[in-house]
C-alpha positions in Angstrom: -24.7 -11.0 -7.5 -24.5 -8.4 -4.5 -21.8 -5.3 -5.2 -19.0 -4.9 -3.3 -19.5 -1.8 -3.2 -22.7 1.3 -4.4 -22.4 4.6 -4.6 -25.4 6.2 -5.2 -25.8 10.3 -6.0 -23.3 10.8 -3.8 -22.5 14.5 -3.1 -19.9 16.4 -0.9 -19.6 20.2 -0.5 -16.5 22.0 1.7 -18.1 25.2 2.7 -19.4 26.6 -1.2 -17.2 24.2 -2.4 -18.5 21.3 -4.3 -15.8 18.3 -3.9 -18.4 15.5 -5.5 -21.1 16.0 -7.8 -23.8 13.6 -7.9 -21.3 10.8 -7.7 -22.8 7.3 -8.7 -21.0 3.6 -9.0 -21.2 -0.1 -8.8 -18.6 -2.2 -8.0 -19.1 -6.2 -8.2 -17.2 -8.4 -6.2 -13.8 -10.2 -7.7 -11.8 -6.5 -9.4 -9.3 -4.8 -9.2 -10.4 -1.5 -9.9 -8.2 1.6 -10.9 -9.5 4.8 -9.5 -8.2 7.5 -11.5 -7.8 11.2 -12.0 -6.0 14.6 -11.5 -5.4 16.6 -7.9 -8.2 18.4 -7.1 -10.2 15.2 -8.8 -12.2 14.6 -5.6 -10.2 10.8 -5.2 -9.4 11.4 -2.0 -13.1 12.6 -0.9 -14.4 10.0 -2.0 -12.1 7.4 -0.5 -12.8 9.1 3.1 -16.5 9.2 1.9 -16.3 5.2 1.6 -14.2 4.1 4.7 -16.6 6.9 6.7 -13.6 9.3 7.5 -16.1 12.1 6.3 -20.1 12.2 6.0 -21.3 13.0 2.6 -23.6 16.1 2.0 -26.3 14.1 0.6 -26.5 10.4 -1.1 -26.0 6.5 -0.3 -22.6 4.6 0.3 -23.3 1.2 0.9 -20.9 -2.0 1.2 -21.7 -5.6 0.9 -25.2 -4.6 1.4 -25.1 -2.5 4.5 -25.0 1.2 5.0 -21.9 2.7 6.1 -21.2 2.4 9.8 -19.6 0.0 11.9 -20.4 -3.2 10.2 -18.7 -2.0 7.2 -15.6 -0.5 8.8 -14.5 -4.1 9.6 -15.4 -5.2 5.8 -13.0 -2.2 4.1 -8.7 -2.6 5.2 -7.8 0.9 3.9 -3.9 1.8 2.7 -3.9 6.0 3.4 -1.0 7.4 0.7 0.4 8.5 4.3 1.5 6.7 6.9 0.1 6.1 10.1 2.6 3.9 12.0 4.6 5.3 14.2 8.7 4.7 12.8 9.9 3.8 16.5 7.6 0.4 16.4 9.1 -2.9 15.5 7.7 -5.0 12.1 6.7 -7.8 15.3 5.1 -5.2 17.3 2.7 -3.7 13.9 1.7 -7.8 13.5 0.8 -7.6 17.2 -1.0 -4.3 16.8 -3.2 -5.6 13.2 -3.7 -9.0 15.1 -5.1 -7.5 18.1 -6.9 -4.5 16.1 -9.0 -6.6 13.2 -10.4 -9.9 13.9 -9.8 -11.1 9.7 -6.1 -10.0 9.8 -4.0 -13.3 9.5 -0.6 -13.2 10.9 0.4 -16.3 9.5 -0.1 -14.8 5.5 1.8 -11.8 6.9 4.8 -13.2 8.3 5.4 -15.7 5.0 5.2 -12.4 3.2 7.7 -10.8 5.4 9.7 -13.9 5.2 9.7 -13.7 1.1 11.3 -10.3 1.3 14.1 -11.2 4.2 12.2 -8.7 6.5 13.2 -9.2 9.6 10.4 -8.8 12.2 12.8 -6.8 14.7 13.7 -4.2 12.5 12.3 -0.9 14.2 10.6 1.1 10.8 12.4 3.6 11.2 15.7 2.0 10.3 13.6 0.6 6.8 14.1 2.5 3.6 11.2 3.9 1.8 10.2 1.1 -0.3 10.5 -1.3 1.8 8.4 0.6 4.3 5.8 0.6 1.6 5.9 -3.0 1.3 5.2 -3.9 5.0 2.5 -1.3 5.4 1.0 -3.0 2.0 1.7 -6.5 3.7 -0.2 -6.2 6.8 -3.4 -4.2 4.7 -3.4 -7.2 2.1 -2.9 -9.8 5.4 -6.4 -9.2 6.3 -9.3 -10.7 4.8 -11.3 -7.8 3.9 -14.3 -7.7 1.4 -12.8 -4.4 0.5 -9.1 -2.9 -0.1 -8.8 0.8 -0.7 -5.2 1.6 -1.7 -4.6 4.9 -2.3 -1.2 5.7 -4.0 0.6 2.3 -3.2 3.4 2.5 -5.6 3.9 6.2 -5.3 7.2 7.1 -4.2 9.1 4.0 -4.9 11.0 2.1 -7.2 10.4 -0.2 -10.1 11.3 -2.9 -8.4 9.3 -2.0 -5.1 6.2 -1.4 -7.5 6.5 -4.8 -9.2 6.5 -6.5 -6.2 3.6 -4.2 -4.3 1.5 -4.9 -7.5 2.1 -8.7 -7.5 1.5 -8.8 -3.8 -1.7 -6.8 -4.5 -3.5 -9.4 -7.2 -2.5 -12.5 -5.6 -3.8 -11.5 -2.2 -7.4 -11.0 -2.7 -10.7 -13.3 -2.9 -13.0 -14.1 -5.4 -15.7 -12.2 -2.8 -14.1 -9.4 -2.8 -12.3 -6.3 -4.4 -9.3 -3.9 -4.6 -9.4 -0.2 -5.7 -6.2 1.3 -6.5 -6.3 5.3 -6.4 -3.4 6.1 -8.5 -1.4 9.1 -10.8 0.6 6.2 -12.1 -1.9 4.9 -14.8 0.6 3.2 -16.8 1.9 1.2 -14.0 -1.4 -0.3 -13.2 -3.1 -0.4 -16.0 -2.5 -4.1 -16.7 -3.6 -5.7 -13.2 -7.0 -3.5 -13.8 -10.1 -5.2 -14.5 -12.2 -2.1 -14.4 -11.3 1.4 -14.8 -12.7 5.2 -13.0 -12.1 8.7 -14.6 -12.8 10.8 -12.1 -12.5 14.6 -12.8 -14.1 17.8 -11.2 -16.2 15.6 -8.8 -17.7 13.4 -11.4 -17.1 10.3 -13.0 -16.5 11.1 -16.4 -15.9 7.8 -17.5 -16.1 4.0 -16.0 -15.9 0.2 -17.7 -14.1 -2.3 -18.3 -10.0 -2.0 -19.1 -10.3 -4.2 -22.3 -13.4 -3.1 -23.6 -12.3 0.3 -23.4 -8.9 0.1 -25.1 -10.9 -1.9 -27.9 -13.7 0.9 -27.9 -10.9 3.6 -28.0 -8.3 2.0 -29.6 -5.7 3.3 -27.3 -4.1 2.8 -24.1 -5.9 3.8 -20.6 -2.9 6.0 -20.0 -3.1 7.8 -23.3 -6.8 8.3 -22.9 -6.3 9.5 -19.6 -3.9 12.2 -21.1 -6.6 13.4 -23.8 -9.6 13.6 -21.2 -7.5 15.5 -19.0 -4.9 17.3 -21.2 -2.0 15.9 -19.3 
């Protein structure tokens, strides 16, 4: 089966700074993928790396197949930690935007969505509280039908009940040909939708698997390893 996504020897320098190591990884189609580590980890490089924000110093990113470019820009619906979307636009007007902007983004899958939560399509943004911000920002990324998600801090910043609902959201809205990764500092939150987990520390990957055969390997909990690797 073709990966979603490879990462081969992947390298990134800032000046003298190295910001990736030799960064190598295969991600198979169908997972939800936890992408985890410290600040300063090099997470964020590398999710600018793969939705080709910023040009690596030296290696190979390659989704479904094709080198980075802009056949695989339309393949990868990206969820920045910071908004982009400006607060004076209505929820009606962002659907217009997403329909107009990506051919896969269904508008029909985003409004029941909207309709689940009693969102109501004239509300301007900037009249939304945070977490419910969150959730129509997460709406419209999970409304397309990408072959790759790239959510990076999704449930920071809001509350249990805003999480539970953003994490539900996330695993019922993606394909069987295709996958999420979920860039997070909340391990324990996410640990349980996780089919496959990535340390990710001083530019390297220092360790990558499967959630289950991990905890049964370590006999302990992804969150309490994560602590002990990195002395949290």
């Amino acid at each position: 089966m073709q990966p979603i996504l490879e990462i081969i020897d992947v390298r990134k320098n800032y000046g003298n700074k190295e910001a990736l190591k030799g960064v190598s990884l295969r991600i198979e189609p169908g997972k939800v993928i936890g992408l985890l580590g410290p600040n300063g980890s090099g997470k964020s490089t590398l999710i600018k790396l793969i939705n080709g924000l910023i040009q690596p110093t030296s290696g190979e990113i390659i989704v479904a197949g094709k080198t980075l470019g802009i056949e695989t820009t339309k393949m990868i619906s990206y969820l920045p930690e910071r908004t982009y979307l400006n607060d004076w636009m209505k929820v009606k007007d962002l659907l217009g935007f997403f329909d107009d902007f990506y051919e896969d983004f269904d508008k029909d899958r985003a409004r029941e969505m909207l309709g689940v939560l009693k969102i109501d399509e004239e509300s301007k943004l900037k009249t939304l509280s945070k977490g419910t911000k969150e959730k129509v920002q997460l709406i419209l990324v999970m409304s397309r039908k990408a072959r790759l998600y790239i959510l990076d801090e999704p449930i920071g910043g809001v509350d249990p009940a805003a999480r539970d609902y953003i994490l539900n959201t996330i695993i019922k809205n993606y394909s069987e040909d295709s996958s999420v990764i979920i860039a997070t500092h909340l391990i324990q939150e996410v640990e349980n939708i996780c089919d496959d987990i990535i340390f990710l520390g001083y530019g390297e990957v220092m360790l990558q698997g499967n959630v289950d055969d991990i905890r049964a390997e370590k006999g302990q909990s992804i969150d309490s390893l994560f602590r002990e690797v990195f002395r949290c």
